[in-house]
ZAMARGU-4260 file (C-alpha; in steps of 0.2 Angstrom, whole numbers, plus 5000, padded with zeros to 4 digits):
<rodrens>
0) 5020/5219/5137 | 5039/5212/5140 | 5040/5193/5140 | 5055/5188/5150 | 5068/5179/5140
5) 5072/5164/5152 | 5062/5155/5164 | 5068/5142/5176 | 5070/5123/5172 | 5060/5119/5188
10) 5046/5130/5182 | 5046/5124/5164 | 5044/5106/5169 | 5031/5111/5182 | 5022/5120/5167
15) 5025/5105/5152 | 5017/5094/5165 | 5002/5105/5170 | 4995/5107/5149 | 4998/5088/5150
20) 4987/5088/5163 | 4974/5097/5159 | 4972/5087/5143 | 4971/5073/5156 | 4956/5080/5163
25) 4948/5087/5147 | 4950/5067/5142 | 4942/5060/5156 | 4927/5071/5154 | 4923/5068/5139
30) 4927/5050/5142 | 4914/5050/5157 | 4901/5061/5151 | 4899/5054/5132 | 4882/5045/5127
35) 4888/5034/5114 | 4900/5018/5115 | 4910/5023/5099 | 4916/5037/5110 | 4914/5031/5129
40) 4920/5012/5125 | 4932/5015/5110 | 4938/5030/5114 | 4936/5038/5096 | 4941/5055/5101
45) 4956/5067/5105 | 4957/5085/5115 | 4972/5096/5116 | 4975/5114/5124 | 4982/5129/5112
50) 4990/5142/5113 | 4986/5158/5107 | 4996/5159/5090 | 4987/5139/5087 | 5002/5130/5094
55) 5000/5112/5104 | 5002/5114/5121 | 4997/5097/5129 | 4987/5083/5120 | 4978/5068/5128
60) 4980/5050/5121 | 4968/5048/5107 | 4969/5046/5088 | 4985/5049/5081 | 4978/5054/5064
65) 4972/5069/5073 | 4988/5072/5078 | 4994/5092/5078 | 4977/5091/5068 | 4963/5104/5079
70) 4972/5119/5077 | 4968/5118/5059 | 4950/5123/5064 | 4953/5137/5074 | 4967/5143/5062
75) 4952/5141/5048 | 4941/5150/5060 | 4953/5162/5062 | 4956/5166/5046 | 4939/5167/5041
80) 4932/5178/5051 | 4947/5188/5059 | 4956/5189/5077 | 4943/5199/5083 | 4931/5183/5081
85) 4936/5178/5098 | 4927/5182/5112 | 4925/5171/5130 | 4912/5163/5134 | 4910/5155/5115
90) 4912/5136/5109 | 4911/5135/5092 | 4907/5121/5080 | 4914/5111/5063 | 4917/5096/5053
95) 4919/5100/5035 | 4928/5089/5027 | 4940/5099/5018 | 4943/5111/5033 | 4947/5098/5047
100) 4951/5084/5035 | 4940/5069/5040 | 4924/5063/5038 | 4911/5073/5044 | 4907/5061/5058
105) 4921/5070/5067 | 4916/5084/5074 | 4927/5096/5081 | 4920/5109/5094 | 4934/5120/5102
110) 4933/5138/5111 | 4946/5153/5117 | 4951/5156/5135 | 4955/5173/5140 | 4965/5179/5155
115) 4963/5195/5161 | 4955/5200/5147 | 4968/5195/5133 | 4968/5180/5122 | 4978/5164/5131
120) 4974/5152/5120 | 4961/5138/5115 | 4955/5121/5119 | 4946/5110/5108 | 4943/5092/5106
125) 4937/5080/5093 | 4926/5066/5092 | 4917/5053/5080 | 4898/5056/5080 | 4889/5039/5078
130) 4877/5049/5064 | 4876/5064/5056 | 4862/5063/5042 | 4871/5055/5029 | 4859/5046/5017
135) 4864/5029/5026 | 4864/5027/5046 | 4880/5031/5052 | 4886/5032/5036 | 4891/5027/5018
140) 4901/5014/5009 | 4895/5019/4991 | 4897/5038/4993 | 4902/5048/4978 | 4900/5067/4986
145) 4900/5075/5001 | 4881/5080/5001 | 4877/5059/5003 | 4889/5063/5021 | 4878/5072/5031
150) 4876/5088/5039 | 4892/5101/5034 | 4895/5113/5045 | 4908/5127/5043 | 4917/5134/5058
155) 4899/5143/5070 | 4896/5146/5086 | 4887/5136/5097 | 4887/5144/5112 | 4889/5162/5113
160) 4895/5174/5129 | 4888/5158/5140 | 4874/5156/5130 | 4867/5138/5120 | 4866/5146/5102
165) 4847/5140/5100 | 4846/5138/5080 | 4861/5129/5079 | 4858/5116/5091 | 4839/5115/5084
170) 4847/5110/5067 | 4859/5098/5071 | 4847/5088/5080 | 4835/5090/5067 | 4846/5084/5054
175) 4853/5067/5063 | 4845/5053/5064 | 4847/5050/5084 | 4846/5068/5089 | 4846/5062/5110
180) 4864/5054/5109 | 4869/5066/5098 | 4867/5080/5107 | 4870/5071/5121 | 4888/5068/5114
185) 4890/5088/5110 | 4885/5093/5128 | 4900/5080/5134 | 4911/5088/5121 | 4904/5106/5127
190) 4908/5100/5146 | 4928/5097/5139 | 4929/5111/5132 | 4923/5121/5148 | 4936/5111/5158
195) 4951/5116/5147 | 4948/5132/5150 | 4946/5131/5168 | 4963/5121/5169 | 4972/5134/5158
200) 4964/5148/5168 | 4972/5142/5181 | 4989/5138/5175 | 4989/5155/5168 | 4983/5163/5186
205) 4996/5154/5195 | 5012/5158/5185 | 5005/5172/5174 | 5002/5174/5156 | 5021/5181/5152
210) 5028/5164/5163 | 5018/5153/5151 | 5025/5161/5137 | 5041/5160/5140 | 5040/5141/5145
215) 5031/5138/5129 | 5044/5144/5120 | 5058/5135/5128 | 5048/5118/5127 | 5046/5122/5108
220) 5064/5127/5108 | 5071/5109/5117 | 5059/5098/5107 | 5064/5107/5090 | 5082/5103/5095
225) 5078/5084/5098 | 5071/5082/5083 | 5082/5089/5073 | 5095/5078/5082 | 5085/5063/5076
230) 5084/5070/5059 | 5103/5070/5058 | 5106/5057/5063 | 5098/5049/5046 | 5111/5049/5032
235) 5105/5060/5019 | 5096/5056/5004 | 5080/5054/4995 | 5069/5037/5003 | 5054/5032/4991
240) 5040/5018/4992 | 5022/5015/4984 | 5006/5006/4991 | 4990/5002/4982 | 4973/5002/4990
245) 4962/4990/4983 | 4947/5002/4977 | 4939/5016/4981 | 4922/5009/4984 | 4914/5012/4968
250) 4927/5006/4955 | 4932/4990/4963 | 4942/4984/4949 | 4954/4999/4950 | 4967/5001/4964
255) 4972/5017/4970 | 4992/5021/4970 | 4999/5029/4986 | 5016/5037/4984 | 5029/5043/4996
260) 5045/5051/4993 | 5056/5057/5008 | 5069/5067/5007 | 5084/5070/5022 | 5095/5087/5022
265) 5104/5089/5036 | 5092/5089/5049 | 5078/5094/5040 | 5064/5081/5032 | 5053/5083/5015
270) 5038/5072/5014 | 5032/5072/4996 | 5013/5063/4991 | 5012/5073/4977 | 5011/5058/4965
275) 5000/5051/4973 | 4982/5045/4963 | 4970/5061/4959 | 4954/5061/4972 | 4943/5048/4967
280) 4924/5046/4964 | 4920/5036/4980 | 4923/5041/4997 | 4942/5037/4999 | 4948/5056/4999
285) 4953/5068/5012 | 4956/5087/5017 | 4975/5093/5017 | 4975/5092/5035 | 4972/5076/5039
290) 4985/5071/5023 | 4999/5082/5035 | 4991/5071/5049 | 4995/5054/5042 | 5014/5061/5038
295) 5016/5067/5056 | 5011/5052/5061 | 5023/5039/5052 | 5035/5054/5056 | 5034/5051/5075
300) 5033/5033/5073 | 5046/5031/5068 | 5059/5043/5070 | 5055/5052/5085 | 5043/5041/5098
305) 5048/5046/5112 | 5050/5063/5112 | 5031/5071/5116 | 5023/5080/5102 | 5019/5099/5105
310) 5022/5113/5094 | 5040/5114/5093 | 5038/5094/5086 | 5035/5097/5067 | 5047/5111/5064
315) 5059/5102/5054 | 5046/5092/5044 | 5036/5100/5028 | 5022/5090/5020 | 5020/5092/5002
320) 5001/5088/4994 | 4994/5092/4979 | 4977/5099/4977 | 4966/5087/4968 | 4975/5072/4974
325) 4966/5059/4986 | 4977/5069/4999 | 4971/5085/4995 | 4951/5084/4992 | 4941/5097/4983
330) 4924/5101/4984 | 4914/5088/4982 | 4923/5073/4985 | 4919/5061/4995 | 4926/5058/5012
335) 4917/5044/5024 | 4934/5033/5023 | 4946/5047/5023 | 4960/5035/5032 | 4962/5018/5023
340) 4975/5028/5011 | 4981/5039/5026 | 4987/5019/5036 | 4993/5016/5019 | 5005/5031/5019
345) 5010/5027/5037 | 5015/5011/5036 | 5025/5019/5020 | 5033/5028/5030 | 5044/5014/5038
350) 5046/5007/5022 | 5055/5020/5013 | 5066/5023/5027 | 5071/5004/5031 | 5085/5006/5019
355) 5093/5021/5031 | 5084/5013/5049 | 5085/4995/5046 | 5087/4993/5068 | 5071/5005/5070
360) 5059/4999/5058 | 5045/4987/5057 | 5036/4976/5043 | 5019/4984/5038 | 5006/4981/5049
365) 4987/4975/5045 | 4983/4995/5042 | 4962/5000/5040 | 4950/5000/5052 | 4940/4986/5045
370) 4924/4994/5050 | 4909/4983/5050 | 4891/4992/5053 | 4872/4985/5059 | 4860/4995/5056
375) 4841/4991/5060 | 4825/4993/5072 | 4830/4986/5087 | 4814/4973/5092 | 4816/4974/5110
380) 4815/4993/5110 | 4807/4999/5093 | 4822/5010/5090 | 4832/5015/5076 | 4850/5010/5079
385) 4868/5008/5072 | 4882/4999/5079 | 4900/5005/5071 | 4915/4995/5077 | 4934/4993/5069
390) 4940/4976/5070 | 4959/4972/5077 | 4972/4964/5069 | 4989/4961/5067 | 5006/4974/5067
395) 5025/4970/5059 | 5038/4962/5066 | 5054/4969/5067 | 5072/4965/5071 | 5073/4958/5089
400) 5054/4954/5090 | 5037/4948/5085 | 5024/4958/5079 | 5009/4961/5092 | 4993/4951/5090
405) 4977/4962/5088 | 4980/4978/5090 | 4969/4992/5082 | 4978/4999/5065 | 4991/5012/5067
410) 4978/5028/5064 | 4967/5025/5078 | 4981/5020/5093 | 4972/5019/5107 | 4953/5017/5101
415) 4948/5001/5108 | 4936/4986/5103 | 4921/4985/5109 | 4918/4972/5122 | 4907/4958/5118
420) 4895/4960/5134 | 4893/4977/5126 | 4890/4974/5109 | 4876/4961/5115 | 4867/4972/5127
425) 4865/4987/5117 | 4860/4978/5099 | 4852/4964/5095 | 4866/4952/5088 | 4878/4941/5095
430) 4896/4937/5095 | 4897/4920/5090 | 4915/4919/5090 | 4931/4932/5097 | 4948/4924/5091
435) 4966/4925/5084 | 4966/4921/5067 | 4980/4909/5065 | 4992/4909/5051 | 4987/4928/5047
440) 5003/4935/5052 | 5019/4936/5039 | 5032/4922/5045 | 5048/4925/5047 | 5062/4928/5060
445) 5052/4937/5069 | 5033/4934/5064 | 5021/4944/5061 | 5005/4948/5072 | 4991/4937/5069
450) 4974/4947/5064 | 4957/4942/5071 | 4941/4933/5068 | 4926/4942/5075 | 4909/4932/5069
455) 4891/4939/5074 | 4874/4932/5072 | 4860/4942/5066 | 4844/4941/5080 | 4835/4951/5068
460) 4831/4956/5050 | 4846/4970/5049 | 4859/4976/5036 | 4877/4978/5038 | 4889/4989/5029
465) 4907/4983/5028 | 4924/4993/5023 | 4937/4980/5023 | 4956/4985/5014 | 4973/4980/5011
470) 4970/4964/5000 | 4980/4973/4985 | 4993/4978/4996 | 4993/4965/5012 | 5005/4971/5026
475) 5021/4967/5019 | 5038/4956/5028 | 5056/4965/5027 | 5072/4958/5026 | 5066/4941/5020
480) 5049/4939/5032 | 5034/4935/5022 | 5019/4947/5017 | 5004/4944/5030 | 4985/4937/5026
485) 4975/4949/5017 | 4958/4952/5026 | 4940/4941/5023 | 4923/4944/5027 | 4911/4928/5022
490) 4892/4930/5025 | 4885/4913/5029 | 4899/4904/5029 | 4898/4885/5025 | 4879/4888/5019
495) 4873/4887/5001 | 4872/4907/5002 | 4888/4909/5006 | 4894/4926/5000 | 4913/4933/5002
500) 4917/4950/5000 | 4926/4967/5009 | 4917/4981/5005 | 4897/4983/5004 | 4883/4996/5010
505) 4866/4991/5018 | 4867/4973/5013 | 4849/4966/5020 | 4852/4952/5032 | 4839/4939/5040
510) 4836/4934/5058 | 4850/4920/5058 | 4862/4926/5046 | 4879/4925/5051 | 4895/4940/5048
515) 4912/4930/5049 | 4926/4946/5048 | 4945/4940/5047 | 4956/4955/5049 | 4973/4954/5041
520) 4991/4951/5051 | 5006/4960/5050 | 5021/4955/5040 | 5033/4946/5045 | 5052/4952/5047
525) 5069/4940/5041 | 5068/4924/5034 | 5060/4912/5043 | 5070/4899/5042 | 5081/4909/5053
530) 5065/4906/5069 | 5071/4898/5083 | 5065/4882/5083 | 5058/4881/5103 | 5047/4898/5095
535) 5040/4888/5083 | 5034/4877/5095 | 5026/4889/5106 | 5017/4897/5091 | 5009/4882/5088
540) 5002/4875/5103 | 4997/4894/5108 | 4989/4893/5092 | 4996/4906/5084 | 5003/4897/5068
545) 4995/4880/5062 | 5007/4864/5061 | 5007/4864/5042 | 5014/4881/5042 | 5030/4875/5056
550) 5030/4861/5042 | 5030/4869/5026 | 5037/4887/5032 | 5050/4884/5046 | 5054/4865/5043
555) 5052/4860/5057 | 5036/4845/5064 | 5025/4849/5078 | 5013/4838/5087 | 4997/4851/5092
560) 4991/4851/5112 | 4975/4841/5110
</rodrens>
């Protein structure tokens, strides 16, 4: 078969747009036909269409830590059990760890598409699954290997030639702990899949399979040439910065070192995390993948934001992770909280290069998830439930502009919170209290984004797991701006059982008991004596900074609204 060499710019836009598109609609119904709020609410998910040599084609919004991350499955897939493997009609199935390099809450389910017979390409999508039979509900703070997860599964199939694959569907359900949402959840996912096919069948049947081609290649070849132009742009050089998380879950007296060392030639770019700490005993670890992930991530970010990713994107960048390392997991690390170091490393990212971008880059931001989980019998129903949510908090500052105010961290993009109405018709607990946390953000300049506070009341005997991080290393100021507030979670606050602290798993609660989470603020960016005055003001009576820190930081007196 001859693919042409050039195809018109009318049809190559019309094609770049139509895989967008697609996406769009695998998206929405997944979005729509999901059973649990993790998914449906926050959004927890990606999808993305392939081409067949495992290129991006089109990708939703979703998770950027997944970012040019699915066609690692079916690459693994691929290499596993040969071309041949692929045949239509099939979906297949997997979430271990070290393959897909998450937790193995995200599942991954992806399948080929055919067109007249020959291999086109794939679709597949990702999404969090609220339980997977780990030996806590929903999962573990306190895990040290990956048996304590949940259920592994290696790349299978779970439909074959059109057909539900019967055993494999039996034992996931039989293996997690809320088998109706669960499969509920893998049916919506199933349905995505389904719909990328149809949509790239159709793009395929309009222009052809060689038209595609050829547009695929000259989309890789323009983005690969604007990157490369961003690249050199970037005076050549080696960039270096270190983070420390402040545990791993299990020793909490000992941080854990994150290293990055980029280096610019020409325009090509080296990401190196090879000094970074060996994998840990608790769950703080991840697959190579998801390491690459994190990189392409800070990469785009940074360098190229605007230009869309696809498989022409990454060309110019190589990763470099060492086996063994928290970025490059061996069997049986633990891996429930794969992405406290990967935020880490992102938000690295900036800081090494602020030295050769100072106009493009931005303090850190607050960084982790700061997940906080109930788990319980729900009284009015008699059923088991969990209820896993991240908590918001604040981004960087950066020349030109304050930070944002609670947002989620920088590996999750557009997951969203959970909305209180939500939160309080689906579990027993109530939000007491939904705020910015004043003061949290780094002053400077231009200050930091304030974090939040996110209080819930226990209706019910319960237990909560928390996973709360950057204390040893808070979101840091640049150019003079001050480091943000560390995170804080008190238990009880004011009352003689008062308890503080930022990581726990299944801690009992009482009907009564109260969960105050303070998420951390971004930092700060120049010094904040520079901060125009009439700003100052306005952050105070907004209530985004207190009077004594206009006082004792900006030197300047406020009298508060009453």
């Amino acid at each position: 078969m001859t693919i042409p060499q050039t195809v018109d710019p009318v049809t190559v836009e019309i094609i770049r747009n139509a895989v967008a598109s697609a996406a769009d609609d695998m998206n929405a119904t997944l979005m729509r036909s999901a059973y649990t709020p993790i998914i449906y609410e926050c959004g927890d998910c990606v999808v993305a269409l392939l081409d067949d040599e495992h290129q991006v084609l089109g990708q939703s919004a979703g998770l950027p830590i997944f970012l040019g991350n699915l066609e690692s499955c079916t690459k693994a897939t691929e290499e596993r059990y040969g071309r041949e493997i692929w045949q239509p009609g099939d979906v297949w199935i997997l979430n271990d760890s070290y393959l897909g390099g998450t937790h193995l809450n995200d599942v991954t389910i992806f399948g080929p598409v055919f067109a007249d017979g020959e291999l086109a390409g794939f679709t597949a999508t990702r999404a969090h699954w609220i339980d997977v039979g780990s030996k806590d509900p929903g999962g573990s703070m306190d895990s040290v290997n990956i048996f304590q997860e949940g259920l592994r599964m290696g790349p299978q199939k779970l439909v074959e030639g059109g057909q539900d694959v019967a055993g494999v569907i039996d034992t996931i359900a039989t293996n997690v702990r809320f088998p109706y949402p669960t499969t509920g959840d893998m049916n919506a996912m199933i349905a995505t899949i389904k719909m990328g096919q149809v949509r790239l069948e159709e793009i395929v049947r309009r222009f052809g399979l060689d038209t595609v081609r050829a547009a695929r290649d000259e989309i890789f070849r323009q983005t690969e040439r604007l990157e490369r132009e961003v690249i050199g742009a970037i005076p050549d050089g080696v960039y270096s910065a270190e983070g420390f998380l402040d545990n791993d879950g299990i020793d909490l007296g000992t941080p854990i070192p994150v290293r990055l060392r980029i280096t610019v030639s020409g325009d090509d770019i080296e990401f190196d995390i090879t000094e970074s700490a060996d994998q840990t005993a608790g769950p703080v670890n991840c697959g190579v993948a998801q390491a690459i992930s994190a990189c392409r991530v800070g990469y785009k970010l940074l360098v190229s934001p605007d230009i869309p990713g696809n498989g022409g994107s990454f060309r110019p960048l190589t990763v470099r992770v060492r086996e063994g390392s928290v970025f490059g997991a061996q069997p049986p690390a633990a891996c429930q909280w794969y992405f406290s170091h990967l935020g880490l490393l992102i938000d690295l990212v900036a800081k090494a290069l602020a030295p050769a971008l100072p106009d493009k880059v931005a303090a850190a931001s607050h960084g982790d998830s700061m997940v906080v989980m109930f788990a319980g019998t729900d009284p009015r129903t008699g059923r088991e439930y969990v209820s896993l949510e991240a908590t918001l908090g604040g981004w960087g500052a950066w020349r030109g502009s304050d930070g944002q105010d609670a947002l989620i961290n920088n590996v999750n993009g557009s997951l969203k919170d959970i909305p209180i109405e939500v939160v309080e018709a689906r579990f027993p607990f109530r939000v007491t209290h939904y705020g910015i946390r004043p003061d949290s953000g780094g002053a400077g300049q231009w200050r930091g984004g304030n974090g939040v506070i996110r209080e819930y009341e226990a209706l019910h005997d319960c237990t909560v797991s928390l996973w709360f991080e950057r204390s040893v290393t808070p979101a840091w100021g640049l150019s003079g701006g001050h480091d943000a507030t560390p995170p804080e979670v008190v238990i009880n606050p004011g009352r003689p059982d008062e308890r503080r602290m930022l990581k726990c798993n299944g801690l009992p609660l009482r009907a009564g008991d109260v969960v105050r989470c303070m998420s951390g603020g971004g930092g700060g960016y120049g010094e904040p004596e520079r901060r125009d005055p009439a700003s100052v003001r306005t952050d105070v009576h907004d209530g985004h900074i207190s009077a004594r820190r206009a006082e004792t930081v900006h030197g300047i007196e406020v009298t508060p609204l009453s």
